[in-house]
DRENLO-519053 format. One record per residue (C-alpha): y, x negated, z; residue in one letter; residue number from 1. Coordinates in steps of 0.1 Angstrom, whole numbers. Layout:
ATOM      v      u      w  rest   nr
ATOM      Y      X      Z     a  NUM
...
! end
This chain:
ATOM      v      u      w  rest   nr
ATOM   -191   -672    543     x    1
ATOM   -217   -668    517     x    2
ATOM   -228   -697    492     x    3
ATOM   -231   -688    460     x    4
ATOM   -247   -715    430     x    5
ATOM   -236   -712    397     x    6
ATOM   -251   -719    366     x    7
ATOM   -224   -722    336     x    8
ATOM   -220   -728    299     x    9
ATOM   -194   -733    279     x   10
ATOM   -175   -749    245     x   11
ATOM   -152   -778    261     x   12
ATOM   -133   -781    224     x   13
ATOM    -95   -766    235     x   14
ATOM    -98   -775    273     x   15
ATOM    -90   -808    292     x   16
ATOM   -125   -813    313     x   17
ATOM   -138   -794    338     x   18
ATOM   -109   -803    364     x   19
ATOM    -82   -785    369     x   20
ATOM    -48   -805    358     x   21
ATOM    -12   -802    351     x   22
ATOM    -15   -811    314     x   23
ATOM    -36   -781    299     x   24
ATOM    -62   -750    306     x   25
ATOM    -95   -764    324     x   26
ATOM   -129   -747    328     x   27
ATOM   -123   -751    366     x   28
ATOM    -89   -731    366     x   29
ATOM   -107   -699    343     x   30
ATOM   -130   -695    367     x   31
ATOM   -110   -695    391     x   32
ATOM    -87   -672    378     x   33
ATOM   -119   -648    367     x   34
ATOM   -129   -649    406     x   35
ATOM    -95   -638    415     x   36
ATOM    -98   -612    391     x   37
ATOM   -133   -599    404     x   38
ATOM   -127   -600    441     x   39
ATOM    -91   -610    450     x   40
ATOM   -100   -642    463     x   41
ATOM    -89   -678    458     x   42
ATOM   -118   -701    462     x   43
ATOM   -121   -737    443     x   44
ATOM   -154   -744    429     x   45
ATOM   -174   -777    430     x   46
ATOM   -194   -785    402     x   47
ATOM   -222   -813    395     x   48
ATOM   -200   -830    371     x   49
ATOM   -163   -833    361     x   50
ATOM   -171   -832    327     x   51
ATOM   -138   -847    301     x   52
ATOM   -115   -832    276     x   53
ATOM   -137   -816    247     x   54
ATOM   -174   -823    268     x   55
ATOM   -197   -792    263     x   56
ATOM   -218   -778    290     x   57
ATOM   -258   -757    285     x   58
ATOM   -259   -764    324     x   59
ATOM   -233   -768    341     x   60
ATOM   -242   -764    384     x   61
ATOM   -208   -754    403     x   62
ATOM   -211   -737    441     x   63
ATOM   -181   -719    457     x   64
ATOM   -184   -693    487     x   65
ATOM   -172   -657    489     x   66
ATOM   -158   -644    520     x   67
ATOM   -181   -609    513     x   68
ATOM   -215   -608    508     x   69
ATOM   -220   -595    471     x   70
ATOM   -252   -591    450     x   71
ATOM   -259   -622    427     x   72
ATOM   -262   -603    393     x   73
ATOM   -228   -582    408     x   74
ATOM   -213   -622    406     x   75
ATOM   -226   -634    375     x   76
ATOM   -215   -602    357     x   77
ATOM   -187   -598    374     x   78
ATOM   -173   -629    365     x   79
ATOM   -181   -630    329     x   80
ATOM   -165   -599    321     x   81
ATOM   -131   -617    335     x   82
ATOM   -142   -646    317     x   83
ATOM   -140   -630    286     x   84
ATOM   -130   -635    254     x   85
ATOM   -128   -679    265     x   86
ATOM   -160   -692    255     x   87
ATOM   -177   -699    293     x   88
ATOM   -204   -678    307     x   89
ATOM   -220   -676    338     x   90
ATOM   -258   -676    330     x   91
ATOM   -273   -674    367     x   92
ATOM   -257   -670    397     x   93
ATOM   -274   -670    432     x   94
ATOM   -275   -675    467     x   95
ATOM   -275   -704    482     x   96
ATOM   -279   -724    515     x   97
ATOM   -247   -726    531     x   98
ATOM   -246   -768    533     x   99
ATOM   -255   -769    495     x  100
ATOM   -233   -792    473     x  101
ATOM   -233   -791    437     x  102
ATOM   -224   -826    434     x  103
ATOM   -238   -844    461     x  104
ATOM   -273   -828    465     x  105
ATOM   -277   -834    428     x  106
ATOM   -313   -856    420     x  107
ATOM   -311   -857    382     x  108
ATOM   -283   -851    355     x  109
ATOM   -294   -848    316     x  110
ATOM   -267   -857    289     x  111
ATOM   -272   -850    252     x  112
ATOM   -252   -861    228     x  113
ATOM   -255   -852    195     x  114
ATOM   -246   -872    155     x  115
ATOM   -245   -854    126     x  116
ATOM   -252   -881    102     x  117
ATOM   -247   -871     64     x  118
ATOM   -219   -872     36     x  119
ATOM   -208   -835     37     x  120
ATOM   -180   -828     67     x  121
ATOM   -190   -805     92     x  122
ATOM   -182   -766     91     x  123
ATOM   -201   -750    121     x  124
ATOM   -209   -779    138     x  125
ATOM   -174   -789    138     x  126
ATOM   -164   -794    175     x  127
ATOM   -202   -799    186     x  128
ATOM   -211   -828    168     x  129
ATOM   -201   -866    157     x  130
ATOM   -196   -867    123     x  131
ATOM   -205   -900    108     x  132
ATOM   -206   -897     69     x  133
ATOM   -229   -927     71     x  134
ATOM   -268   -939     70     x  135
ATOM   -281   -940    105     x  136
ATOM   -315   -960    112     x  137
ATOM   -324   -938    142     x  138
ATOM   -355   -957    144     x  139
ATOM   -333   -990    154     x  140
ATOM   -311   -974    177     x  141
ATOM   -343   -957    198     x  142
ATOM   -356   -992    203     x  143
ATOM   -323  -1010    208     x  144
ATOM   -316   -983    237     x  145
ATOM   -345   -994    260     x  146
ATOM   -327  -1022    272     x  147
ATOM   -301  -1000    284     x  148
ATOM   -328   -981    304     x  149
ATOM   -335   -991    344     x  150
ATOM   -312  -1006    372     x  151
ATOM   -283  -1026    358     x  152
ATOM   -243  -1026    365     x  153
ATOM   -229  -1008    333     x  154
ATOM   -199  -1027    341     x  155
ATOM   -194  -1030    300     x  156
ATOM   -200   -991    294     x  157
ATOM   -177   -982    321     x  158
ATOM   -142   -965    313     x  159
ATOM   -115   -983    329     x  160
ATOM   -102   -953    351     x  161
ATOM   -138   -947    366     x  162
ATOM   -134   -940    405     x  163
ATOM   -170   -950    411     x  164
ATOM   -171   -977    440     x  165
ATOM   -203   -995    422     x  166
ATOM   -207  -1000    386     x  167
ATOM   -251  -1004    396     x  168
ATOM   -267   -974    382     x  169
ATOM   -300   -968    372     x  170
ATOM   -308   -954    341     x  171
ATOM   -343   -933    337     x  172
ATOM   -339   -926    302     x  173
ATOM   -326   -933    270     x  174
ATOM   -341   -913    242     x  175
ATOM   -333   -910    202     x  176
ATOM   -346   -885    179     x  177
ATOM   -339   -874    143     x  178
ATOM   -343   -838    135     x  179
ATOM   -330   -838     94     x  180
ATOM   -291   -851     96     x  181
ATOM   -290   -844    134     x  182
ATOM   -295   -874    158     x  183
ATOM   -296   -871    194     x  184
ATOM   -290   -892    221     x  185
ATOM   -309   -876    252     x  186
ATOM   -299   -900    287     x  187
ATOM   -309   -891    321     x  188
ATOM   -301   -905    358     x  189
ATOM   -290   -892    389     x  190
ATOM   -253   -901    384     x  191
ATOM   -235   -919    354     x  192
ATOM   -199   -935    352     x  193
ATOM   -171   -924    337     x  194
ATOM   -173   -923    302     x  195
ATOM   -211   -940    307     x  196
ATOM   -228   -921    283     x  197
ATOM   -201   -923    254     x  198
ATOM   -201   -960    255     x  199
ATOM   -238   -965    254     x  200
ATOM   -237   -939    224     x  201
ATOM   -213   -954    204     x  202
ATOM   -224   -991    207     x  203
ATOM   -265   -976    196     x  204
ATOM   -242   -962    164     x  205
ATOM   -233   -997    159     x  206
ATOM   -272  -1006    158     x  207
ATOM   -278   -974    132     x  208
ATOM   -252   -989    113     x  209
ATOM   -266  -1022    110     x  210
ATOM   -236  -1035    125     x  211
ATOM   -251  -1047    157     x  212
ATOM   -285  -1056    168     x  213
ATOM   -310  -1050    199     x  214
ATOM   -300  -1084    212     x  215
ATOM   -262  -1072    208     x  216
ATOM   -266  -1044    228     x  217
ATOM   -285  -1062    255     x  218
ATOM   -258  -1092    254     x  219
ATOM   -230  -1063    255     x  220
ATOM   -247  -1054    285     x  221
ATOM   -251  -1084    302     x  222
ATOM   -214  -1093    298     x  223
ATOM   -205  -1064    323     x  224
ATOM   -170  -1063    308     x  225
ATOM   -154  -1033    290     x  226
ATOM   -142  -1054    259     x  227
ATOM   -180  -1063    248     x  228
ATOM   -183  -1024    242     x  229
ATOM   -189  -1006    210     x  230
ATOM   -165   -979    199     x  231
ATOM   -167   -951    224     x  232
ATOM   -181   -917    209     x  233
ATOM   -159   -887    209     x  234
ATOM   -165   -864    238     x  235
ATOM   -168   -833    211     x  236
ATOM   -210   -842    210     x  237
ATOM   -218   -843    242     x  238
ATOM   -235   -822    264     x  239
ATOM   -239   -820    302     x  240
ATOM   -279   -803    293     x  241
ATOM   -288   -792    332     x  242
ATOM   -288   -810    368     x  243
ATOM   -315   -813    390     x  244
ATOM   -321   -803    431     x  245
ATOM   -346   -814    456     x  246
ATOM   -359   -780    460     x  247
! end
């Protein structure tokens, strides 16, 4: 049966994660439902990450095989037009070797997550953003995030229902930048726990606060329990930004 690798974005606000559940619509279950649509088949699609409830994706990787042998750009456009009017799209779709896996032939994962840091509430970035009607010193959390970055268990950052057998990860980056009232958080490894990037967000907004320090984010780490964690950032900023293959 032929492979097919798909490239998707979509607005998590309104959905519960990618995975499909009992509890609420799931990016997972529209496309399936769109693939149905298009060919008459029922086929349930891997993807690189199982993002959560409200977690936006630019790139989003997902395979899933076909039991006929259809043009790419037939695929792709096929499926958006059955996708339509929910806010997911297909942007590439293409064949793919037969033994590919989304998830577990992924090298590299980039998160973003993004603060909108001003008095005024949000109007379009509502649902895309972290609204913290506060002062952030974006300059203190950029250097108080490089002792997050490297090999170390993230016991502390970890959300309590994470499946992952080890809480060891290594971290290759952890970047801040200001761009006027928008701050983001860009963090990149091969694999993250559950609710990783969230935690490590939301203790660094402690630091731009001037509620914590470098040296109370490196003790938080060190800990390697759950209760020396800052608040946990919403999942509405966060972006899963692209995933990396071998080839």
């Amino acid at each position: 049966m032929p492979r097919y690798r798909l490239t998707l974005e979509y607005d998590g606000a309104g959905y519960v994660g990618w995975q499909r559940q009992d509890n609420g619509p799931s990016i997972q279950q529209a496309l399936e439902e769109a693939i149905a649509a298009f060919c008459g088949e029922t086929v349930a699609p891997v993807a690189a990450g199982r993002t959560d409830a409200g977690v936006h994706a630019l790139g989003q990787v997902a395979h899933l095989d076909l039991s006929r042998d259809w043009p790419a750009d037939t695929v792709r456009d096929a499926v958006n037009q059955h996708l339509r009017p929910r806010p997911i799209a297909v942007v590439e779709a293409a064949r793919t070797a037969d033994d590919f896996h989304a998830r577990f032939d992924a090298v590299e994962r980039l998160y973003r997550y993004r603060i909108a840091s001003r008095r005024a509430p949000l109007a379009l970035e509502r649902n895309r953003a972290w609204f913290v009607p506060r002062a952030l010193d974006a300059g203190a959390m950029r250097a108080a995030a490089q002792a997050l970055v490297g090999r170390h268990d993230f016991s502390t950052f970890r959300d309590a229902q994470c499946q992952a057998k080890s809480p060891m990860k290594t971290l290759d980056e952890l970047a801040v930048a200001r761009d006027g009232d928008l701050i983001a958080v860009t963090a990149r490894a091969r694999s993250f726990l559950h609710r990783q990037v969230r935690g490590m967000v939301g203790s660094l907004v402690h630091v731009g606060e001037g509620r914590w320090t470098a040296g109370d984010i490196e003790a938080a780490l060190e800990a390697r329990d759950r209760g020396a964690c800052g608040v946990v950032a919403p999942a509405c900023g966060l972006y899963l930004v692209g995933v990396a293959y071998a080839e």
